[in-house]
C-alpha positions in Angstrom: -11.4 62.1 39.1 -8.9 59.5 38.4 -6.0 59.8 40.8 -2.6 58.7 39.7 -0.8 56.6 42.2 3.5 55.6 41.6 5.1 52.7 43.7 6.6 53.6 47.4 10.1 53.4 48.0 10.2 51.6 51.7 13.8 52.5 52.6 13.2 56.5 51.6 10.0 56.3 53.4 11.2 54.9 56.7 13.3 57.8 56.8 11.0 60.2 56.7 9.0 58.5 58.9 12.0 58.7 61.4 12.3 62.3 61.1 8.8 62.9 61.6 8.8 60.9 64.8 12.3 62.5 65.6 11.1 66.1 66.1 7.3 65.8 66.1 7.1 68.4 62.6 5.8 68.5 59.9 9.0 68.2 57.9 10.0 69.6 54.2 11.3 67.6 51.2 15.2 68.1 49.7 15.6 71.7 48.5 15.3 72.1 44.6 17.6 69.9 42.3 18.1 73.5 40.0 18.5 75.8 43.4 18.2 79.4 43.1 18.2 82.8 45.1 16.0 81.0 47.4 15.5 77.2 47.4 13.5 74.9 50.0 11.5 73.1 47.3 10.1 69.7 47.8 7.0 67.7 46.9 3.7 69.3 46.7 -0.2 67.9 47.4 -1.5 66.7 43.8 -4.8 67.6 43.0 -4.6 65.9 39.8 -3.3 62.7 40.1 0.8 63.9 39.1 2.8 64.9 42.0 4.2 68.2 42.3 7.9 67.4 42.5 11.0 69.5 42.2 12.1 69.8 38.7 15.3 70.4 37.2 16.3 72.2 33.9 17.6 70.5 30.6 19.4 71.9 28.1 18.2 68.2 26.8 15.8 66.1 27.3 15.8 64.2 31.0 15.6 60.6 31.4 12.0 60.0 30.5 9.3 60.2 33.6 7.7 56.9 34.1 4.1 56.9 33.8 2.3 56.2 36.7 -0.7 53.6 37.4 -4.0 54.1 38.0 -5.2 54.1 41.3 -8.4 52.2 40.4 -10.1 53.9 44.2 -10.8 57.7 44.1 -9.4 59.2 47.5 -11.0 61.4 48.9 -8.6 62.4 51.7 -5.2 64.2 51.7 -2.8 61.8 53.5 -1.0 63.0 56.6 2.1 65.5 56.4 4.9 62.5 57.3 3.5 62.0 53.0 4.6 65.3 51.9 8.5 64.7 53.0 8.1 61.0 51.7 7.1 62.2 48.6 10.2 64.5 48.9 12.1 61.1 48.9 11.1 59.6 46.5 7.4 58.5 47.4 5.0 60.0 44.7 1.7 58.9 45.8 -1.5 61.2 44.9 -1.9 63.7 47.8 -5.4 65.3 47.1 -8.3 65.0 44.4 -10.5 67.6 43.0 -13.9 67.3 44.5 -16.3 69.8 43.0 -19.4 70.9 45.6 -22.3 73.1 44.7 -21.4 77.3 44.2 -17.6 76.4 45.5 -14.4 76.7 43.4 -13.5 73.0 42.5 -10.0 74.1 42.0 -9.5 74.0 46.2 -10.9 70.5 47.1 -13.7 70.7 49.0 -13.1 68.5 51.8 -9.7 68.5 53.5 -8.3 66.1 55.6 -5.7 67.4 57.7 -4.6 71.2 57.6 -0.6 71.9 58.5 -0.6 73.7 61.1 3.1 75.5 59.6 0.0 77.1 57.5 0.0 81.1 59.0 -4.0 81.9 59.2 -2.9 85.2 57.9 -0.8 84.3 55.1 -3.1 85.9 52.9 -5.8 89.1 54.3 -7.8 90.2 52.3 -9.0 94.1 52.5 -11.8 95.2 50.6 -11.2 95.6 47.2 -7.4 94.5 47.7 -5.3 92.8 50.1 -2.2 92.1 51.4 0.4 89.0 52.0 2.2 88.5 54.9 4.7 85.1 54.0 7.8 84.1 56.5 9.7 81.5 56.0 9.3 78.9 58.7 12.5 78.4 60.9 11.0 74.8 61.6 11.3 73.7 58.1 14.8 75.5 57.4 15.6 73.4 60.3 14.7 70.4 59.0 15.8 70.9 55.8 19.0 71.4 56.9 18.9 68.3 58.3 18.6 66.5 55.8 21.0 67.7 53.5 23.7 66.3 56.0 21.5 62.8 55.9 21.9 63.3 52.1 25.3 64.0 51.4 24.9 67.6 51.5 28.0 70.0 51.5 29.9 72.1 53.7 32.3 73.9 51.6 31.8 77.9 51.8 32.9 80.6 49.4 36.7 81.8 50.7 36.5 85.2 51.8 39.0 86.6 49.9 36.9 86.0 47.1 36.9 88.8 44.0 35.1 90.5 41.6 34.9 88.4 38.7 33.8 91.5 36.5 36.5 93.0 35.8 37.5 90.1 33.7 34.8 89.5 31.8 35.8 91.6 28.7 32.5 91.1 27.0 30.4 91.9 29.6 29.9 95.4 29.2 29.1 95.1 25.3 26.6 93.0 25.5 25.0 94.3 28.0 24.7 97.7 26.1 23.0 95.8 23.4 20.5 94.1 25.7 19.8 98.0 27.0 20.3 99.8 24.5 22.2 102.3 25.5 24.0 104.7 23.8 27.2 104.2 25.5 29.7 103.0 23.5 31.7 99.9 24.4 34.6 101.4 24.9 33.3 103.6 27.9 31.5 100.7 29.4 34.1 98.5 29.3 36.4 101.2 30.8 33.9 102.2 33.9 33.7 97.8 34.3 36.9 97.6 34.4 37.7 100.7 37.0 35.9 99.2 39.8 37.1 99.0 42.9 38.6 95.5 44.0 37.9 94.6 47.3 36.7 91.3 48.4 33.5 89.4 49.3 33.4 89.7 52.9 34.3 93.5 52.2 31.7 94.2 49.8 28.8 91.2 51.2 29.6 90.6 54.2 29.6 86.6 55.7 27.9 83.8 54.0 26.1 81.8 56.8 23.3 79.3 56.8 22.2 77.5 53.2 18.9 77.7 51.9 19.3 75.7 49.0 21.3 73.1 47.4 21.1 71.5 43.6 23.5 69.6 41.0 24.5 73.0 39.5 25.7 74.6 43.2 24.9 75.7 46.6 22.7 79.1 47.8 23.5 80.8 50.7 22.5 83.7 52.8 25.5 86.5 53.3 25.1 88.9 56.3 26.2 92.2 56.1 26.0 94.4 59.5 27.4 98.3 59.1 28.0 99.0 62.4 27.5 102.7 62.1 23.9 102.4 60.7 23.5 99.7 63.1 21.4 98.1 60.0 22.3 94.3 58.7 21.9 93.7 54.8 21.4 90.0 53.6 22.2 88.9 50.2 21.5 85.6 48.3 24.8 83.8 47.4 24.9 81.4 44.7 27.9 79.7 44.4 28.4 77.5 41.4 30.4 74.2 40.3 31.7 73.0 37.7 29.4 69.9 35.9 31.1 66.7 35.3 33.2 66.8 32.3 33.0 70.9 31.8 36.3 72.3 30.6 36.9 75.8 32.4 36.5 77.6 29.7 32.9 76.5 28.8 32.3 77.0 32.4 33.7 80.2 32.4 31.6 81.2 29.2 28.5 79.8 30.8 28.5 82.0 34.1 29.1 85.1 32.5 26.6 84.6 30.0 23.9 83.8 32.5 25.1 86.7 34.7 25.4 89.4 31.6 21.6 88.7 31.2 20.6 88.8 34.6 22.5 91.5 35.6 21.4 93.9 32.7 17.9 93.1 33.9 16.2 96.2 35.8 12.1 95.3 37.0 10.0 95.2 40.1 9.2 91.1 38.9 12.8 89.9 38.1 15.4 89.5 40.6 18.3 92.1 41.0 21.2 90.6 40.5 24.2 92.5 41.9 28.2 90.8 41.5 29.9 88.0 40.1 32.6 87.1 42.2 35.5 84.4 42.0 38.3 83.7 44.5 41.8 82.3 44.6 40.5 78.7 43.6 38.6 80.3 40.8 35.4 78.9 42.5 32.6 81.4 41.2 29.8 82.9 42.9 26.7 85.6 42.1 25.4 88.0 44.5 21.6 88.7 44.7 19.1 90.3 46.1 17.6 88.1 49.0 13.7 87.5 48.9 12.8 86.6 52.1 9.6 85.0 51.4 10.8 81.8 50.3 9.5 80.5 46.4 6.1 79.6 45.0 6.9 76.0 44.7 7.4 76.3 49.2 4.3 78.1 49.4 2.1 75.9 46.8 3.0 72.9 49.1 1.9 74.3 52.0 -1.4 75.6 50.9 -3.7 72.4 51.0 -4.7 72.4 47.5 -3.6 75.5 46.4 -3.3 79.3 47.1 -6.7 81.2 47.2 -8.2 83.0 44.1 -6.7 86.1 44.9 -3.3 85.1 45.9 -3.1 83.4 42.8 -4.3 85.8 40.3 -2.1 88.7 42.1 0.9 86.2 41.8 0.0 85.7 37.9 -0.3 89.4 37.1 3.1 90.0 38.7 5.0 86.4 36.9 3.3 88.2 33.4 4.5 91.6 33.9 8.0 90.5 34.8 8.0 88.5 31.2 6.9 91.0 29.1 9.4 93.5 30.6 12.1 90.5 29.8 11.0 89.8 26.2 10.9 93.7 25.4 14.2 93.5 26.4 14.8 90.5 23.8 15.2 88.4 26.7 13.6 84.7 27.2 13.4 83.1 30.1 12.9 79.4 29.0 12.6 77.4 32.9 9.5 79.3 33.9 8.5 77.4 37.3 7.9 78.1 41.0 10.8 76.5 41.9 12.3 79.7 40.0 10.0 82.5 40.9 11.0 84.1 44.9 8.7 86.2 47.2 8.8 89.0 49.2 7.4 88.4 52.3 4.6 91.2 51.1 4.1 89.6 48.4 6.5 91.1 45.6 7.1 88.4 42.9 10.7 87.8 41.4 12.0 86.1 38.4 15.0 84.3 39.2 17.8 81.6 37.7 18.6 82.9 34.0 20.5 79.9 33.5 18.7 79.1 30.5 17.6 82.2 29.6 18.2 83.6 25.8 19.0 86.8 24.1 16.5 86.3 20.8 16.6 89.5 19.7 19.6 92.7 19.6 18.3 96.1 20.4 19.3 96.7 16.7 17.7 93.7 14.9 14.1 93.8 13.7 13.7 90.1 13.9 14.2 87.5 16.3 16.2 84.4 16.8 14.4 81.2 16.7 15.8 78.6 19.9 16.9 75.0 19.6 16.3 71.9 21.9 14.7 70.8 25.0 14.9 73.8 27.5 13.1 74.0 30.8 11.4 71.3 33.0 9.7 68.4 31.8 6.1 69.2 33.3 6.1 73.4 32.2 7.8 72.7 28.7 5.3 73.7 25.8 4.5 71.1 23.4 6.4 72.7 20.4 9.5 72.5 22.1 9.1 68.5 21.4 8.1 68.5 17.9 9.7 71.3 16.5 13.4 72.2 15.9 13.1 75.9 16.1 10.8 77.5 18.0 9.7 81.0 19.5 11.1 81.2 23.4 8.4 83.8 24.0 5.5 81.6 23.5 7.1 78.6 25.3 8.0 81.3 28.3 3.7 81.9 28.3 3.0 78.1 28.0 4.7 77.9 31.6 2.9 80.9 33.0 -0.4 78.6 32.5 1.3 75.9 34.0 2.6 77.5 37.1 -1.2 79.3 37.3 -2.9 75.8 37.4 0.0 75.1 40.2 -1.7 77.6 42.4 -4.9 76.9 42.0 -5.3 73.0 42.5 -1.8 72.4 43.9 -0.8 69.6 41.1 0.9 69.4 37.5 -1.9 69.5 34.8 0.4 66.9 33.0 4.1 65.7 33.6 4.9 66.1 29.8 3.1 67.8 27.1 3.4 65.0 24.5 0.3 63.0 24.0 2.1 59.7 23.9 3.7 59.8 27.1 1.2 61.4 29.2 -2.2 60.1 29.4 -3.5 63.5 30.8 -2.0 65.6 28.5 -3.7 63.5 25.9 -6.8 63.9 27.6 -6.5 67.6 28.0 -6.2 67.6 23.7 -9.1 65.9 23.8 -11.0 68.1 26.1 -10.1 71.5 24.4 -12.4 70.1 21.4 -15.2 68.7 23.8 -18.1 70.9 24.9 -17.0 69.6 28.8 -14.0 71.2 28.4 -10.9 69.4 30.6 -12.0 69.5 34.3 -9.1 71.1 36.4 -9.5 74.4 34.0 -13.7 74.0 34.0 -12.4 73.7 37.8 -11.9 77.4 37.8 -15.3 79.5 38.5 -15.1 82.6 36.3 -15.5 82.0 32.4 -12.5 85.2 31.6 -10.0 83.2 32.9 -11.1 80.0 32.2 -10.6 81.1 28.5 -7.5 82.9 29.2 -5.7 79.9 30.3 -7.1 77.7 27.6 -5.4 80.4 25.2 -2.4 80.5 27.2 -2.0 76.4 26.9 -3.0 76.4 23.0 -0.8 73.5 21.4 -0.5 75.5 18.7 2.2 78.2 19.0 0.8 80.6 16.2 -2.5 80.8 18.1 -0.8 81.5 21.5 -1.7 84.3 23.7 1.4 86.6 24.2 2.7 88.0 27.2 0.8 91.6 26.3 -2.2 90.1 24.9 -2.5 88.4 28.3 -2.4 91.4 30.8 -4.4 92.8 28.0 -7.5 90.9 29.2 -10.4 91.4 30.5 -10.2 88.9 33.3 -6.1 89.5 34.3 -7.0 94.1 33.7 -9.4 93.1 36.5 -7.2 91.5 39.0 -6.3 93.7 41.6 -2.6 93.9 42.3 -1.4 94.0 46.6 0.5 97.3 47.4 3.9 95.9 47.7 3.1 94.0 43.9 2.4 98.2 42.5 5.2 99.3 44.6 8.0 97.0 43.9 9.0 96.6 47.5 
């Protein structure tokens, strides 16, 4: 196949160089423009010819990605790992090509070059007819990634201490949220118990924010400590602490974060992220309290996986990232910025939705029909293809557009496309194209089994109408049959 090859930057790589030769590791990329519960994102192996990089949401359209050229010589080699933190840089050459072999999965190249050796063998056991996932989060790279957020301008201000409680003023908090839950509270009584909590402060309630673990344009992320010395038990929490955009009066700011943290806080499933406190402090610096997943993101564990996860992995992943949407939409809840980047781990395995920052109430407990969305929303490579065409559309079928993107992610480690319109993206175009051909569009024909080869060609239908939704989807024949780890039944 074709691999897709962009112009080096020699200044960005020299660095990375540097800090390979520095510590003798293999080192990570920048964490994630759009940083969330847990961020240390960077550049991952493409096994399609577009590199994996971190993506950031729009509420419009980004500056347009510029096609790259054709590398005219298929590789057949994934470069070494000093590549995967040049790519983090700015470098985005083609990592990895699909190389299909007789009775093997073409989705997982069959000939690897170099194998990190960050890569636990036991990442992923498998046990009869299920299995289990054992993900930590590598000190090495939160090391290095620490690093260079100093070497890049990263910052070192921390949320004050004596930081509040932001609920308590947010007088329409508790009415919509009763909406979203419908509840049969009346607004009056929720606001009432909101507004009777008790005040005390961040390091009261949370504990000590310490080390960061992720940094984007929107804010920083940071793990709070919390040791109670009579259980002799320490609780962490994710911290994200927010800033104001360029421009943004504080009143639109004020709006935005409690309208992100109404939704995500009304939110109660195994697959989405708890989300606990909005707190503010003297300076009126905000910040939201979460639960802390302490096995990293998908878009951390994609790039270290050599050509994507296995089978399994991936399919137990997908069941979970599907379940947590169709809890959301029968809430009346769209996500809109599906994307690993936005989707945390366990370190069993548990998969949780995360970053509502775009996310949309489309429909009222009371309302029998649902409200169409407007604009650009999500990252360029998972947006669906009405979002560009169309001025309303449904966010539920654009939220199961980028479930098939993110599956494709697993399996071959790459983007299918960086844009979904024809014009721009050569494969995209070429995926259109396929769909009608008897071949079929070879990273999907990539995948062995026929059930979810057609699943995911109904999941990425350009045509809306003709979607799959999030229920028809676990409805399946091929995603009934995936088996789900314990912790992913569980929960925990």
């Amino acid at each position: 196949m074709t691999i897709l090859k962009q112009p080096q930057e020699p200044r960005r790589i020299s660095l990375g160089l540097k800090l390979k030769n520095m510590f003798n590791m293999s080192p990570i990329p920048h964490p994630a423009t759009n940083a969330s519960a847990t961020k240390e994102n960077s550049n991952t192996p493409n096994a399609n010819g577009t590199s994996l990089t971190v993506t950031s949401s729009e509420k419009k359209p980004t500056s347009p990605i510029t096609t790259p050229e054709l590398n005219p010589q298929q590789q057949r080699q994934n470069v070494n790992a000093s590549s995967a933190l040049d790519n983090s840089m700015g470098s985005t050459s083609a990592l990895a090509t699909h190389q299909t072999s007789s009775g093997s999965d073409s989705s997982h190249p069959a000939t690897v070059a170099t194998t990190s050796s960050n890569c636990a063998p036991r990442r992923f056991v498998e046990l009869g007819n299920t299995h289990r996932h054992e993900l930590k989060s590598a000190r090495r790279q939160e090391k290095i990634g620490s690093m260079l957020r100093d070497i890049l301008g990263g910052g070192n201000g921390k949320l004050r201490d004596d930081a509040v409680s932001a609920v308590p003023d947010l007088s329409l908090m508790s009415g919509l949220i009763s909406q979203i839950n419908n509840t049969s509270k009346s607004e009056d009584t929720a606001a009432a118990q909101v507004t009777s909590a008790p005040m005390l402060n961040f390091s009261q309630k949370y504990g000590k924010c310490q080390e960061v673990i992720g940094k984007g344009a929107y804010g920083t992320v940071r793990v709070a400590h919390k040791f109670d010395r009579e259980t002799r038990v320490e609780s962490l929490y994710a911290v994200k602490e927010f800033k104001r955009k360029n421009m943004e009066t504080e009143a639109h700011f004020n709006k935005r974060l409690t309208s992100e943290f109404c939704i995500a806080s009304s939110l109660r499933d195994i697959n989405v992220i708890h989300t606990l406190d909005l707190m503010k402090d003297a300076k009126k610096d905000y910040c939201q309290v979460m639960e802390f997943c302490d096995g990293g993101d998908l878009y951390s564990l994609i790039l270290s996986s050599d050509g994507g996860l296995k089978q399994d992995e991936a399919d137990c992943f997908f069941k979970q990232l599907v379940s947590g949407l169709v809890y959301m939409h029968s809430m009346g809840v769209a996500h809109l910025d599906i994307k690993p980047e936005n989707l945390l781990l366990t370190s069993n395995g548990v998969l949780k939705i995360t970053d509502f920052g775009n996310a949309e109430c489309f429909k009222m407990a009371w309302e029998t029909s649902i409200h169409l969305s407007e604009g650009v929303l999500g990252s360029r490579p998972y947006i669906a293809p009405e979002q560009f065409r169309c001025e309303q559309y449904d966010p539920r079928a654009s939220d199961i557009w980028a479930t098939g993107i993110v599956y494709m992610a697993m399996r071959t480690g790459s983007y299918l496309w960086q844009v979904a319109i024809p014009d721009e993206d050569i494969y995209y175009e070429k995926y259109l194209c396929g769909r009608k051909d008897k071949a079929g569009f070879e990273p999907i024909e990539g995948l062995r089994r026929s059930r979810c080869r057609n699943v995911v060609y109904s999941i990425l239908d350009p045509n809306e109408t003709r979607r799959l939704s999030g229920m028809q989807v676990l409805n399946s024949e091929w995603v009934r049959g995936i088996q789900l780890c314990e912790a992913g039944k569980r929960g925990y």
